[in-house]
C-alpha positions in Angstrom: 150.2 203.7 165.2 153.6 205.3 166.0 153.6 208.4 168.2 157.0 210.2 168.1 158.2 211.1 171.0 159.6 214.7 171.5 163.5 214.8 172.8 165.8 217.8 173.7 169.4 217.8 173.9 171.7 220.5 175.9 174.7 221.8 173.9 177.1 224.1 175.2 180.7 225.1 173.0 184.1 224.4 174.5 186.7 227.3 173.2 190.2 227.8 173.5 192.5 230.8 173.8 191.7 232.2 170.7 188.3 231.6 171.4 187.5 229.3 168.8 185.2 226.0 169.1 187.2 223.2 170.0 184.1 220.8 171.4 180.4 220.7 173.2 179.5 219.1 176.4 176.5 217.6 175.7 173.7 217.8 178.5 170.7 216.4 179.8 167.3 218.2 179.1 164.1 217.1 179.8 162.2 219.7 178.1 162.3 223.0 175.7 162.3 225.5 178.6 164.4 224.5 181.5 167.3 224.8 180.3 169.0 223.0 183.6 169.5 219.5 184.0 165.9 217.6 185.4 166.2 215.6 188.7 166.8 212.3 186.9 168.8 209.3 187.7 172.5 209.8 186.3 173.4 206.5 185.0 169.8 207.1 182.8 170.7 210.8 182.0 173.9 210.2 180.9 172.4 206.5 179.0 169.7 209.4 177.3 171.9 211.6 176.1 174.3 209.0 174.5 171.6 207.4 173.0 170.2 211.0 171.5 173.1 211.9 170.6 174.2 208.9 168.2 171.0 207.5 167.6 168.2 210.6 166.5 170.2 213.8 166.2 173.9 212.3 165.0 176.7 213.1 166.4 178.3 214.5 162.8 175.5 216.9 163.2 176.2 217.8 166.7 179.8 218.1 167.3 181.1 218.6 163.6 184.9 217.3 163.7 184.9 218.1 167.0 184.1 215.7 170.3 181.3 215.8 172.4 181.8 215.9 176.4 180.2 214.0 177.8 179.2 213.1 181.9 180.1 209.3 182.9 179.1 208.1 186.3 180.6 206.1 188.3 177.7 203.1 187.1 179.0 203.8 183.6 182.8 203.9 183.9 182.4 200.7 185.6 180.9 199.1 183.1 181.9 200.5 179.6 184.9 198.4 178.8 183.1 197.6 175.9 182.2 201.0 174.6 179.9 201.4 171.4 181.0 204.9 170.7 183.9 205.9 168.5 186.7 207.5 170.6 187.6 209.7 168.0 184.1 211.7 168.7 183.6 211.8 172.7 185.4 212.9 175.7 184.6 211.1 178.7 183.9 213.0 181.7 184.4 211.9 184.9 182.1 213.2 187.6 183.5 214.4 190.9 181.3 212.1 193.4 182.4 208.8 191.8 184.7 206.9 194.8 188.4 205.6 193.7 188.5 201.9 193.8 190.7 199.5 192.3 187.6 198.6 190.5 187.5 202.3 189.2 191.4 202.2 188.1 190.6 199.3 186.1 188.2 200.5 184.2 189.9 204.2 183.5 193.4 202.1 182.8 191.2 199.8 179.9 189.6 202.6 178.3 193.0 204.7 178.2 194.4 201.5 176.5 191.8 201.9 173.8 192.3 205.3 173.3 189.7 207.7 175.3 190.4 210.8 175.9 189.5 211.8 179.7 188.1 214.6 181.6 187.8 215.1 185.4 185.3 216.9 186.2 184.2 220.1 188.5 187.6 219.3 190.2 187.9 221.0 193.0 191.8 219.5 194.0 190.1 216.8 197.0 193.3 215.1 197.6 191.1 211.8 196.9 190.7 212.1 193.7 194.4 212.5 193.3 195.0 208.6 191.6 192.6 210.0 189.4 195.0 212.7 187.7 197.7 210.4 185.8 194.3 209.1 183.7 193.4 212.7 183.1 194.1 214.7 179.6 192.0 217.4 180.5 190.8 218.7 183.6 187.6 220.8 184.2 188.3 223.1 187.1 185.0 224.9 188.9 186.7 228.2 189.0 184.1 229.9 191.4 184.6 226.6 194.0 188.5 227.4 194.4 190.6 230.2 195.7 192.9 232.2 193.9 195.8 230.7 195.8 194.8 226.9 195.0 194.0 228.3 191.7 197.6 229.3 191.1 199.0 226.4 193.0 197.4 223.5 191.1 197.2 225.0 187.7 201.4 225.2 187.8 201.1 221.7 189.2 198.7 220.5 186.6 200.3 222.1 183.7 203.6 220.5 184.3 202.1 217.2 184.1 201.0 217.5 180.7 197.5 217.9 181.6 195.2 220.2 179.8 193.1 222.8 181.6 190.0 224.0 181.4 187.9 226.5 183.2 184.3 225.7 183.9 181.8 228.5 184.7 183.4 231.2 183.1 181.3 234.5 183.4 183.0 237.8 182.7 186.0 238.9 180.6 188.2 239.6 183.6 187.9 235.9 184.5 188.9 234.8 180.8 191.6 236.7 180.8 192.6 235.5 184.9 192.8 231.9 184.0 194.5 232.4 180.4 197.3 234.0 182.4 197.7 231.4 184.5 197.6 229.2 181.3 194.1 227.5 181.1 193.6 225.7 177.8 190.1 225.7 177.6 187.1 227.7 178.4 183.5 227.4 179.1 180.8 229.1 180.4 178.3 232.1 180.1 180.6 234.4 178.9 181.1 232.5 176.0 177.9 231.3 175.3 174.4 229.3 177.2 173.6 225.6 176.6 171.5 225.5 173.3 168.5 223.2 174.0 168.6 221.2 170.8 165.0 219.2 169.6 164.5 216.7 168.0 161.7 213.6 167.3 162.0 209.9 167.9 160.2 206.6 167.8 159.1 205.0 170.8 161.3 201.9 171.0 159.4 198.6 172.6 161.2 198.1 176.2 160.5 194.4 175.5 162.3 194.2 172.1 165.4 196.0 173.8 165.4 193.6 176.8 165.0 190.5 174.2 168.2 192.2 172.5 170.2 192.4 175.0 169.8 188.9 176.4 170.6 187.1 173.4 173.6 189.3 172.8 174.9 187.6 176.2 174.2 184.2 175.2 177.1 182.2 174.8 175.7 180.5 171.5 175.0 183.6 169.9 173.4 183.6 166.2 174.0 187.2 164.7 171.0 186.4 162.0 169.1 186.2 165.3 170.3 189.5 166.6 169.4 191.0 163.1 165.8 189.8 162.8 165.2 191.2 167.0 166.5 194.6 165.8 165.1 194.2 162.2 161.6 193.9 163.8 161.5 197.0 165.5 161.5 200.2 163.2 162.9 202.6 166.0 166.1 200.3 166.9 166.5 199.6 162.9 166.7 203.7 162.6 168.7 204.0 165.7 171.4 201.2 164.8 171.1 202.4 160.8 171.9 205.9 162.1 175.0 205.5 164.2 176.8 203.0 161.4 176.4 205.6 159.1 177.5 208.6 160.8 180.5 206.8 162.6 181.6 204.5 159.3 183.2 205.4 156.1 181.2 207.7 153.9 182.7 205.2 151.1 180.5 201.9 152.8 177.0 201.5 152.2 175.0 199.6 153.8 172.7 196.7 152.5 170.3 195.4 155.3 170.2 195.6 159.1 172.2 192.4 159.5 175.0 194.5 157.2 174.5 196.6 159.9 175.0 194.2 162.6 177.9 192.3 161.4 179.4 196.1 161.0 178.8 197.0 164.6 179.8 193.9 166.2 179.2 192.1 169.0 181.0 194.0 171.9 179.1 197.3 170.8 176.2 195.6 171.0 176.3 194.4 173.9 177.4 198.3 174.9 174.7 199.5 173.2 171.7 197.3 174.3 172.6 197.7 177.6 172.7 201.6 177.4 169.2 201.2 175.5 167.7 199.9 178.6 169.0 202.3 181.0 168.0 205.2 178.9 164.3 203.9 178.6 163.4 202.4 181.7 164.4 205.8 183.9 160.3 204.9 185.5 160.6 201.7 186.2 163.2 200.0 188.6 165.8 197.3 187.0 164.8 194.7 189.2 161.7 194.1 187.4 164.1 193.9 184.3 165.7 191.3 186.1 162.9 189.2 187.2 161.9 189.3 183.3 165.0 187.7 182.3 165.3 185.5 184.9 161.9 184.0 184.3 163.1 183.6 180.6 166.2 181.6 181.7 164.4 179.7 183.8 161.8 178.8 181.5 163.9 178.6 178.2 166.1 175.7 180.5 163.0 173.3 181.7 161.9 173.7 178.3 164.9 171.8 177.2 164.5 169.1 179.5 161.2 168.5 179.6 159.2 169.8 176.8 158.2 169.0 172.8 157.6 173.0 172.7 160.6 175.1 170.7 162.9 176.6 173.4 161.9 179.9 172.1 158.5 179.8 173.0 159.4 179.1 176.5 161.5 182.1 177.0 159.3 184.1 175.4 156.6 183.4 178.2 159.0 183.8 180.9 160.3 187.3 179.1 156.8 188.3 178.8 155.3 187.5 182.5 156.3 191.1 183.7 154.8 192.7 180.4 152.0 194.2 182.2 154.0 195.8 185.0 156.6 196.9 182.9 154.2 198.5 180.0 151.6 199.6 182.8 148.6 198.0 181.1 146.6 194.7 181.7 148.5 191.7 180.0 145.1 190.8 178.1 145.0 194.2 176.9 149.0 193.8 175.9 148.5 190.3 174.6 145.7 191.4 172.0 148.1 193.0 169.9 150.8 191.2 170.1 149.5 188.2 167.7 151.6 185.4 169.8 150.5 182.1 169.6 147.5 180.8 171.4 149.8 178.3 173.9 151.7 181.2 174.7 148.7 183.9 175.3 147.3 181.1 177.3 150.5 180.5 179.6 150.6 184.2 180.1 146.9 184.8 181.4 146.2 181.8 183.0 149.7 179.4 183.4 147.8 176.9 181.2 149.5 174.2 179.3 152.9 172.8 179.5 154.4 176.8 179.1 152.4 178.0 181.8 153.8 175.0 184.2 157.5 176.6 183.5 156.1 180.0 184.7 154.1 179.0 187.5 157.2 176.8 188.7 159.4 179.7 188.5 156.9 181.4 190.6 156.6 179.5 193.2 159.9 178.9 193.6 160.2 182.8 193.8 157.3 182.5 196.3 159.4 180.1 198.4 156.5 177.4 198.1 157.5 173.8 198.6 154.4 172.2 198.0 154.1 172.3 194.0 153.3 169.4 191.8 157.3 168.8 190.1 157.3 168.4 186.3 158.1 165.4 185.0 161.5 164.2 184.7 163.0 166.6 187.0 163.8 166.8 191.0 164.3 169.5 193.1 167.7 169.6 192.9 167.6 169.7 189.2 165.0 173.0 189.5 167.2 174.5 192.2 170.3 174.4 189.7 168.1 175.7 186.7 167.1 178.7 189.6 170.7 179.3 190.1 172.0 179.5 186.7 169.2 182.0 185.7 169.9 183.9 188.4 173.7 184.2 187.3 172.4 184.9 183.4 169.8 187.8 184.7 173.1 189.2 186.4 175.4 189.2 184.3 173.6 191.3 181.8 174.5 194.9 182.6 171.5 196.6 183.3 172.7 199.5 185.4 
């Protein structure tokens, strides 16, 4: 039985001069009480509130026809070239730790080209961050971390520029009115108004299902039918893709099935979108064992093809599954009881029986460093060191963090 899962969401307004709404930065929250962001890793706070915000509470309900701010770090900037959120509805925030790198400039240039609007945020004027400015349309200035001299200074400097200003942390009227003078934009803070923890309820989504997703929207053969029946067997991703088409589509289109869905989504949000899946769900549990997962499947799904009279798919489902139980915290017979997989596979799992549990316990021991295994038939060590090698480069190149 499904067991929703209770989620909070931090909303705090954006005005302008005439104080009026003109957006929300939307914030971490772990609970309904502390309304300060948790100690949490930011790649996964910043994956959890994305995910919240398009996927359970909408972001039509959140923002309105306004954008949502939103906190990328440096993990995220570096790897959302392929963004599955609409640009019309978010503003992308960059934090003030992140390091300039050509890598970084990249990244910013490619997501100016497609239209972003971007933030810089809690800038304090550290000379290097200054590359960072010609990619900014707003800046976010922590007015209690700068003097009144810098203040005046960079504002003039900023202003000219084109750049839009906005002053974070605003707290009494006198500082409103200080930083309109010098001709801020934008204003946020207490004096306008607290973060509103916003609830909500969700579905638990199977951390399996999502890691499934997201390698076979990396496969270079992909079958979109396939990508539709993995999302169409899980009701929580079915709600959570269902629910962003619609809010971000034309109120005109309606939607038939979840492979409507997909084909409406597309493939480069997908790949967006799985990946952020898995970062916002597996905040206990480190990515390498992620990684392991899908490099067993690789591995196994490849001497399958070589060697075997078994359906490819079977053999990367054993190698997905071997880390089941240390990813779900539970014993794998426990796990495998309700999963209703097919006896070869249940007994590849639990015991590395049969011709599927050879491909796991090869991949094992190769892990292991043993040289003293029995090599299956038809293949040489060479041709398992290569098969090693390219699952290696497949768990890789799936973004997980």
């Amino acid at each position: 039985m499904n067991q929703y899962i209770d989620i909070y969401l931090g909303r705090q307004p954006i005005f302008n001069r005439k104080m009026n709404v003109i957006g929300y930065e939307l914030l971490f929250r772990g609970d309904a009480h502390n309304n300060s962001a948790q100690i949490l890793g930011g790649d996964t706070a910043s994956a959890e509130v994305m995910m919240n915000a398009f996927g359970e509470f909408g972001i039509k309900d959140l923002v309105g026809r306004h954008r949502g701010f939103i906190n990328f770090t440096e993990g995220l900037l570096l790897r959302e070239n392929q963004s599955f959120f609409p640009k019309d509805k978010v503003v992308i925030e960059v934090l003030e730790d992140v390091k300039v790198t050509p890598v970084l400039i990249e990244s910013l240039e490619k997501l100016k080209q497609k239209g972003f609007l971007i933030a810089l945020d809690d800038y304090v004027f550290n000379p290097e961050l200054l590359p960072l400015e010609r990619f900014a349309d707003i800046i976010k200035v922590e007015i209690h971390e700068v003097g009144p001299k810098q203040l005046i200074e960079h504002s003039k400097r900023l202003r000219a520029q084109g750049i839009k200003l906005l002053a974070e942390k605003v707290e009494t009227r006198e500082q409103f009115e200080y930083c309109a003078k010098l001709g801020f934009d934008y204003f946020q803070g207490y004096f306008f108004a607290k973060p509103q923890i916003i609830a909500g309820r969700r579905l638990p989504t199977a951390k399996l299902t999502v890691l499934e997703l997201l390698s076979n929207v990396y496969d270079p053969e992909v079958d979109m039918h396939k990508l539709s029946d993995i999302v169409g067997r899980d009701v929580a991703l079915s709600q959570k893709l269902l629910k962003f088409v619609a809010d971000t589509g034309s109120e005109n289109v309606h939607i038939h099935s979840i492979h409507d869905a997909v084909l409406r989504f597309g493939l480069n949000r997908l790949k967006s979108w799985a990946s952020m899946l898995v970062l916002a769900g597996v905040d206990d549990k480190p990515l390498e064992l992620l990684k392991t997962s899908l490099l067993h499947a690789k591995f196994c799904e490849l001497y399958g093809e070589k060697v075997s009279r078994h359906a490819k798919e079977s053999f990367f489902t054993v190698g997905l599954f071997s880390c089941l139980d240390a990813v779900m915290d539970t014993e794998m017979k426990t796990l495998l009881e309700k999963l209703h997989l097919d006896e070869s596979i249940c007994k590849a799992l639990l015991a590395e029986q049969g011709e599927l549990g050879l491909a796991l316990k090869t991949v094992r021991a190769m892990e292991q460093g043993q040289t003293g295994f029995d090599l299956p038939q038809g293949l040489t060590p060479n041709m398992l060191s290569e098969m090693y090698v390219q699952s290696m480069h497949f768990a890789e190149s799936i973004k997980l963090g």
